[in-house]
N, C-alpha and C positions, 0 to 999 in steps of 0.2 A: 517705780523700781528704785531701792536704794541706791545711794553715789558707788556702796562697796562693791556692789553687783555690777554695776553696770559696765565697768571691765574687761570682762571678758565675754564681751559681746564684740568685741572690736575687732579682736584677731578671727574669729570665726565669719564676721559679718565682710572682711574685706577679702576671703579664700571664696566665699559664696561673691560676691561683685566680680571678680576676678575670671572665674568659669565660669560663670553667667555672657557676660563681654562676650564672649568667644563663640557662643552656642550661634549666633545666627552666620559663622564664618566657617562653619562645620565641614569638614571634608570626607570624613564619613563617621560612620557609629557603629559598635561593638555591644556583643552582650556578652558579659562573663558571668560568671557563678561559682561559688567558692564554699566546697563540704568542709569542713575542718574539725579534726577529732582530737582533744587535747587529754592528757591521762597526768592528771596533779600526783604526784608522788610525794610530796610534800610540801609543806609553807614555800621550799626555795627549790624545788625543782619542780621541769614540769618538759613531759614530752611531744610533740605536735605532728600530725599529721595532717595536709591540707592538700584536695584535690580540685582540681584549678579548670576547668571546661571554658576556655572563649570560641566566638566564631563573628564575623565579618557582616553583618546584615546590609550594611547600605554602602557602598561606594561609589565615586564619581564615575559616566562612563569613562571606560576602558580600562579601569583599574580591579586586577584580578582580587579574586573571592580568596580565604583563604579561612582557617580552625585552627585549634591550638588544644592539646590537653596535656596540661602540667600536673607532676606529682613530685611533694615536697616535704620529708621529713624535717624534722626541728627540736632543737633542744637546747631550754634554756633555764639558767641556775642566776639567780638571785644571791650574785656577791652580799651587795648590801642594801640598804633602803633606798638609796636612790643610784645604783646600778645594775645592770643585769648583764648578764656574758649569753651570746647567742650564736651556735653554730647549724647551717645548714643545708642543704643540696635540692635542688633543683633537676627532675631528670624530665624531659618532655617531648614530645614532637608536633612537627608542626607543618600541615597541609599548605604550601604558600600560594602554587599555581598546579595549570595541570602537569607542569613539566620539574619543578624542584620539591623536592620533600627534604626535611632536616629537623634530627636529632638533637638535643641539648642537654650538655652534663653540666650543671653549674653548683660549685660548692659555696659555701658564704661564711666568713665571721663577723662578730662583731660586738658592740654594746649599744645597749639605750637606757640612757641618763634620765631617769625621771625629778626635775626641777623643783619640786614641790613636796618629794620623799613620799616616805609612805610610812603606813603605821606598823607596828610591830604586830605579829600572828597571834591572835589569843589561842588556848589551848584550844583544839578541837576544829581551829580554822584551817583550812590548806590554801586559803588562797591570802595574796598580798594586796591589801586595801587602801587606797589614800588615804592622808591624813586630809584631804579638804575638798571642799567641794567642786572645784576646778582641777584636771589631769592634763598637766603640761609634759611630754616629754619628747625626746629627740632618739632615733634609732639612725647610729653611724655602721653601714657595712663594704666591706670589701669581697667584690665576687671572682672568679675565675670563671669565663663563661668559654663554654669549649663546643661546638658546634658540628657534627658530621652530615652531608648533604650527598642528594642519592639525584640521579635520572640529569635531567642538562646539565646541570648546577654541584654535580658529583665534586669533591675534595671535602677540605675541612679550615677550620677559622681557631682563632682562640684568640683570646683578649685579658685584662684586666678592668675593673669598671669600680669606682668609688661611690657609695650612695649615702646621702643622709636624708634623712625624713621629720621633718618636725611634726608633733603631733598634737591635737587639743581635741577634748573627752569633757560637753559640758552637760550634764544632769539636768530634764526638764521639768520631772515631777517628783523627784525626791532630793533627799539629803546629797547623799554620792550616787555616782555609778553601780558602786555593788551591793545596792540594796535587791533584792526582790523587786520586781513590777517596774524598776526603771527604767526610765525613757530620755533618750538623750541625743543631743548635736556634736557629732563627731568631724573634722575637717583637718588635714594633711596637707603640707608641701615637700617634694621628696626632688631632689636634683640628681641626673645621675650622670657623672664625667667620668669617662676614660682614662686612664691612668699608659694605657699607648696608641696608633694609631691600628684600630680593629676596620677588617676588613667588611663587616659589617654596615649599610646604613642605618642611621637614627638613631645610633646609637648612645649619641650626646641627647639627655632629655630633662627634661621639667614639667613634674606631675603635679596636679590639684584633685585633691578625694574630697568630695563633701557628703552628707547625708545623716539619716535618721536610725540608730539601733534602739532597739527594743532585749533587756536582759530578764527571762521569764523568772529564771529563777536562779541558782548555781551552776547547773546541769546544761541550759538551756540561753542561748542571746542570737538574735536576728536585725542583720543590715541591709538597709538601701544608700548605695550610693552611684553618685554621679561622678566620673571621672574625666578630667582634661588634661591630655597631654601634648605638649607642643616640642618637635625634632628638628635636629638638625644631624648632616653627615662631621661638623669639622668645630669644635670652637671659635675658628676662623669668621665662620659664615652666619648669616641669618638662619632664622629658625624657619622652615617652612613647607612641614607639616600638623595638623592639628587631626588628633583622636578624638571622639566624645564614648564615653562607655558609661554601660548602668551595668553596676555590680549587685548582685542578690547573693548575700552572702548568710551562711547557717555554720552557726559551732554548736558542737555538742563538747560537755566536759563531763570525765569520769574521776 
């Protein structure tokens, strides 16, 4: 492998070592799934719909079962080549035990800084394509998470939560990402801190996404990924619980 390439194998290969560690320390595992419907309106705009199904497969005895299904509009404009402005809402609920159920209205802004820019739209293009063949970028958001809870557990919550996410997108059998028949190693680190003290556990966290997309064509991209995330209730305290999840994720683009 040339000296140039071999680079950006580092940051990828130490997010994989990282979730890796952790899998035989497992406390339980999730399976989610993630429809998402994107409608390009042009080069710098672009609308998002993403329907978000998890649920609970395996936990320690005595720790309750619980589902999730989230629905999340999105909308994001392409300031410039290496910025993007993104606003969006999160509206969900979520099955925890037999006795608490709870509602989630969470709105989001934000930006992601793409490090490496991108190239300018040729006529006739609607999507924004890198200039190179590694895709570095960072997505900073701030959320409002607003919570209403029904049967024991009845009142309500709200918080403020700061997230950033670093991102890397590396090409396995083609030039870039947006070619046709691409196939690629995609891996994320995403922090997420409280900005007050939410009455919420776990809500202080640090996530690792790793995995394999597959982009058919413009229209059409498919992901497998593996997910670790490790919580704590306080900045104060140790981290100490750990998620494992596999994401099966489908976009369709119009």
């Amino acid at each position: 492998m040339p000296m140039k390439r071999r680079w950006w194998w580092t940051p990828a290969c130490c997010l994989l070592l990282s979730a890796s560690s952790t899998a035989f320390a497992q406390t339980n595992l999730q399976l989610w799934g993630n429809v998402t419907l994107d409608w390009v309106k042009s080069d710098r705009l672009t609308y998002e719909f993403d329907i978000e199904p998890k649920v609970l497969v395996y936990a320690p005895d005595g720790e309750p079962a619980w589902r999730n299904f989230d629905l999340t509009p999105n909308v994001e404009y392409a300031a410039k080549g290496w910025l993007d402005l993104v606003a969006e809402a999160t509206a969900g609920y979520t099955k925890q035990d037999d006795e608490v159920n709870s509602f989630e209205l969470t709105p989001r802004v934000g930006v992601r800084f793409h490090f490496l820019s991108r190239a300018v739209p040729t006529v006739g293009l609607r999507e924004q394509v890198p200039k190179r063949r590694v895709v570095v970028r960072d997505l900073v958001r701030v959320e409002s998470r607003n919570f209403w809870y029904t049967g024991e557990g009845s009142g309500t919550s709200s918080s403020v939560r700061f997230r950033n996410r670093v991102e890397f997108l590396v090409p396995l059998n083609t030039v870039k990402v947006s070619e046709d028949g691409a196939r690629y190693l995609l891996a994320d680190w995403e922090w997420y801190v409280p900005l007050d003290e939410p009455a919420e556990r776990f809500a202080n966290k640090q996530r690792i996404r790793t995995g394999l997309g597959y982009r058919r064509n413009f229209a059409w991209r498919f992901e497998a990924l593996y997910i670790w995330t490790r919580s704590r209730n306080t900045t104060g305290e140790g981290f100490s619980t750990d998620d494992n999840s596999i994401d099966i994720r489908v976009k369709r683009l119009f």
